[in-house]
C-alpha positions as CSV (number, residue, x, y, z in Angstrom):
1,X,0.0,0.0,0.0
2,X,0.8,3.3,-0.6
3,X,2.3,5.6,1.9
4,X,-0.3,8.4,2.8
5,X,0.3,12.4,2.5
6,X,-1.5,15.4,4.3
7,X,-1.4,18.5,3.8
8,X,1.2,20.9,5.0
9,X,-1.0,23.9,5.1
10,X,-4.4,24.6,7.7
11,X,-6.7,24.3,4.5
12,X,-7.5,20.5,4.0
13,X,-10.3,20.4,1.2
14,X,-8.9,19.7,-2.8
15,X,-10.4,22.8,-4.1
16,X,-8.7,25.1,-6.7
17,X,-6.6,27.1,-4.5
18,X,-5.2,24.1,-2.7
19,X,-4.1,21.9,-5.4
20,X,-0.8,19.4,-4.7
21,X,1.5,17.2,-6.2
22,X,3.2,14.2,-4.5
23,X,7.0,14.5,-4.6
24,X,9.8,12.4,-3.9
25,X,12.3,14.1,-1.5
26,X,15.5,13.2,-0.7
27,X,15.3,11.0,1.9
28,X,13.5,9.1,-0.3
29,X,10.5,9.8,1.4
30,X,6.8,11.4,0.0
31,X,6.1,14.9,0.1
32,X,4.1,17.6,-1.4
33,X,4.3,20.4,-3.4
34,X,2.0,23.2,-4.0
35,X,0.7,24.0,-7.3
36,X,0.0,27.6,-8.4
37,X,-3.1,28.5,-10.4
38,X,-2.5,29.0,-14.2
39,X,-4.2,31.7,-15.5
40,X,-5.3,32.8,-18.8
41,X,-2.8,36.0,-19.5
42,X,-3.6,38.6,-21.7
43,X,-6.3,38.4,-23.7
44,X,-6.9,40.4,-26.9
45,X,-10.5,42.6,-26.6
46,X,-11.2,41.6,-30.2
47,X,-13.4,38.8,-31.3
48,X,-10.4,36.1,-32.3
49,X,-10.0,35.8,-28.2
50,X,-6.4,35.1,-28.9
51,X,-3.2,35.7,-26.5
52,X,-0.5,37.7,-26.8
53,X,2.6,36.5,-27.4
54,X,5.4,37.3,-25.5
55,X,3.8,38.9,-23.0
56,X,4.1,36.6,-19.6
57,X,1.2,34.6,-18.6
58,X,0.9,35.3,-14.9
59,X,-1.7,36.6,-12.5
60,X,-3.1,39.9,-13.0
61,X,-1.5,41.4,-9.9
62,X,1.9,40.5,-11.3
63,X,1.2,43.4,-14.0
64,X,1.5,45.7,-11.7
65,X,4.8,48.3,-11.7
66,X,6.0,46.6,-8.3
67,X,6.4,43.1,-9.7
68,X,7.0,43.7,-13.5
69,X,8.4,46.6,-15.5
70,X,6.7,48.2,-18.5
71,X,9.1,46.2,-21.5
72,X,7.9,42.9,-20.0
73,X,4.2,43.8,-20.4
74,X,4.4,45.1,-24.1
75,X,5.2,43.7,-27.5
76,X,7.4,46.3,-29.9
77,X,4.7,46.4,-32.9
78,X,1.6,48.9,-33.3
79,X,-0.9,48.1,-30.1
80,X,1.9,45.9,-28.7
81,X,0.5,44.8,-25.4
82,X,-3.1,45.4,-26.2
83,X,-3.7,43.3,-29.8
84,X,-2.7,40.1,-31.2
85,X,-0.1,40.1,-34.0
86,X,-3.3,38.5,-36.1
87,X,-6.0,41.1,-35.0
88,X,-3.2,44.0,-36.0
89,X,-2.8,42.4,-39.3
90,X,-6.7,42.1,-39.6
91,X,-6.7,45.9,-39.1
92,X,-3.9,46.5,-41.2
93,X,-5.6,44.7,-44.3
94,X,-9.1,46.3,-44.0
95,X,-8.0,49.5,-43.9
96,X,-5.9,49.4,-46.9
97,X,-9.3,47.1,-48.3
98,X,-11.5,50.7,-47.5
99,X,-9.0,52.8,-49.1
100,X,-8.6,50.5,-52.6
101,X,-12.3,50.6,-52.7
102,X,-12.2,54.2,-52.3
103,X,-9.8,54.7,-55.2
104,X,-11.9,52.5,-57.3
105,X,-15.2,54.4,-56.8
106,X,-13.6,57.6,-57.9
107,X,-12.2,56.0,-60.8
108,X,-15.5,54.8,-62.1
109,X,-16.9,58.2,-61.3
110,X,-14.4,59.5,-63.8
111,X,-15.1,57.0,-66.5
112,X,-18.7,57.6,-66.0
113,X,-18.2,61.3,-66.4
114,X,-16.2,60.9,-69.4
115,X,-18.8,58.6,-71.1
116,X,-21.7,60.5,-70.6
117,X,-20.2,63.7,-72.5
């Protein structure tokens, strides 16, 4: 049979904030080890719900100035720290989309216009 572990801390219930793994210390004996929660990290606000890459995935009062510095929070590209790499390419492509169609109105204004003298 198995040797038996308890907990090391006052909180004896397996809920999410108390989550362990059995390790084997030196002795050769079993111990435990606490797990930390994994969060979900930064988020972009547009629909594709992706992350951002390069930016660290920890908890959100780790973002703070006292634990991490500005460089560590941002990407170096337009909306570095706020957008995906795909939602800023998204953004690039259908604004240069808007302006082509522009152009191509105004061209078939002219044409029209030249046609109907």
């Amino acid at each position: 049979m198995a040797p038996r572990i308890t907990y090391k801390r006052r909180h004896a219930y397996n809920t999410r904030s108390n989550k362990i793994v059995k390790k084997r210390l030196p002795g050769g004996s079993l111990g435990i080890a606490y797990v930390k929660k994994t969060t979900k990290g930064a988020q972009t606000p547009a629909g594709d719900a992706g992350r951002i890459h390069g930016v660290p995935r920890v908890a959100t009062q780790k973002y703070s100035r006292k634990h991490m510095s500005k460089n560590k929070k941002s990407v170096t590209r337009a909306y570095g720290g706020v957008l995906s790499a795909g939602a800023v390419r998204e953004r690039i492509v259908r604004a240069f989309l808007v302006e082509e169609q522009k152009i191509v109105k105004k061209v078939l204004k002219l044409q029209a216009a030249k046609e109907g003298k």
